[in-house]
C-alpha positions as a printed Julia matrix, in Angstrom:
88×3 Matrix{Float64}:
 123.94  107.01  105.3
 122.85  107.91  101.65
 126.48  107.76  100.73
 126.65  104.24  101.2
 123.95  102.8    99.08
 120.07  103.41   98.68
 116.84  101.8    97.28
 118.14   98.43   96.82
 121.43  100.15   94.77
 124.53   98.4    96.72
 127.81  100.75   97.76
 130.79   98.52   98.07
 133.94   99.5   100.2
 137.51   97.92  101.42
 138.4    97.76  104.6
 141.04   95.03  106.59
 141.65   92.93  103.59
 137.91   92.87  103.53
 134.89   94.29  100.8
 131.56   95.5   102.29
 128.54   95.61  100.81
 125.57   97.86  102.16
 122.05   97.24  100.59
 119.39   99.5   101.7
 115.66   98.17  100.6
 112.33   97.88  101.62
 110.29  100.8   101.72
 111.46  104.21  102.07
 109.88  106.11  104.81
 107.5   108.64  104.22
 108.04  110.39  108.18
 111.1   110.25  110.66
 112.52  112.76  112.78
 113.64  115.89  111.88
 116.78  114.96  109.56
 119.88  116.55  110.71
 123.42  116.36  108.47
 124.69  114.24  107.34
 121.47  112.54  106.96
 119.81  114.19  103.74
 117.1   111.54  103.14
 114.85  109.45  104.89
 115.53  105.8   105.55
 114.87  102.22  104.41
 112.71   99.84  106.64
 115.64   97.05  105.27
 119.08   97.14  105.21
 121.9    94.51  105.16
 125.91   94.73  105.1
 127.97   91.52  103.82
 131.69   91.28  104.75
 133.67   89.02  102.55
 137.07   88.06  101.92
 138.88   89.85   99.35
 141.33   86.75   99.45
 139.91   83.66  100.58
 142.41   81.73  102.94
 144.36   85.36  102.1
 142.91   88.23  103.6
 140.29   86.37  105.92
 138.04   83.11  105.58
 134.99   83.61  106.67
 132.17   85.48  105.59
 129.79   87.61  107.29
 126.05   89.23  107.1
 124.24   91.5   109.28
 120.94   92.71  108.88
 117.84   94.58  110.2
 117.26   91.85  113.0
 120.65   92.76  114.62
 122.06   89.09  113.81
 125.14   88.12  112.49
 125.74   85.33  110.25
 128.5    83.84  109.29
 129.8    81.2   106.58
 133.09   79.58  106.58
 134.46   79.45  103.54
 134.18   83.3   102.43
 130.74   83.27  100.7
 127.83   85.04  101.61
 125.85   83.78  104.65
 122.43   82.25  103.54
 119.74   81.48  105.11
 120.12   78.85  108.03
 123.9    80.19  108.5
 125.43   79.53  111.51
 125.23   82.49  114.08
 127.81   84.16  116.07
C-alpha cells in the first residue's frame, strides 16, 4: 500500500463521482512478516480513508470515513465525518 500514501502524507484518488483520501500515521513498524510484493515497506499502526463527494447533491451526498477500528462513519451533507458521526 505505499503507493497510496505514507507517514501521515495523504494520496488522493477518483473513483464513482467520488475522491478518496488514504492517510497512513501513527508509528511505523519496526517488525512484520516477511514483506512480499507489492508491499515494499512496513506498515502504519493508523490509517484512515475519507470518501467525499466530488459534487455535492451531484455526484453523491454523503460523506464517509473508515478507519483502524473497522467503523464507518458517515455525514450527510458531503463533509468529512467527525467525531460523534452517525454510524452505518
Amino acid at each position: 500500500m505505499a503507493g497510496l500514501g505514507t507517514g501521515g502524507t495523504p494520496a488522493t484518488f477518483t473513483k464513482n463521482g467520488y475522491n478518496f483520501t488514504y492517510v497512513a500515521g501513527g508509528t511505523q513498524l519496526t517488525t512484520s512478516p516477511v514483506l512480499t510484493p507489492p508491499c515494499a515497506t512496513k506498515g502504519w499502526t493508523q490509517a484512515s480513508v475519507n470518501s467525499l463527494p466530488m459534487s455535492v447533491g451531484g455526484t453523491g451526498q454523503r460523506g464517509f470515513n473508515i478507519d483502524n477500528s473497522g467503523v464507518i462513519t458517515y455525514s450527510t451533507n458531503g463533509t468529512a465525518p467527525i467525531a460523534g458521526s452517525p454510524v452505518l
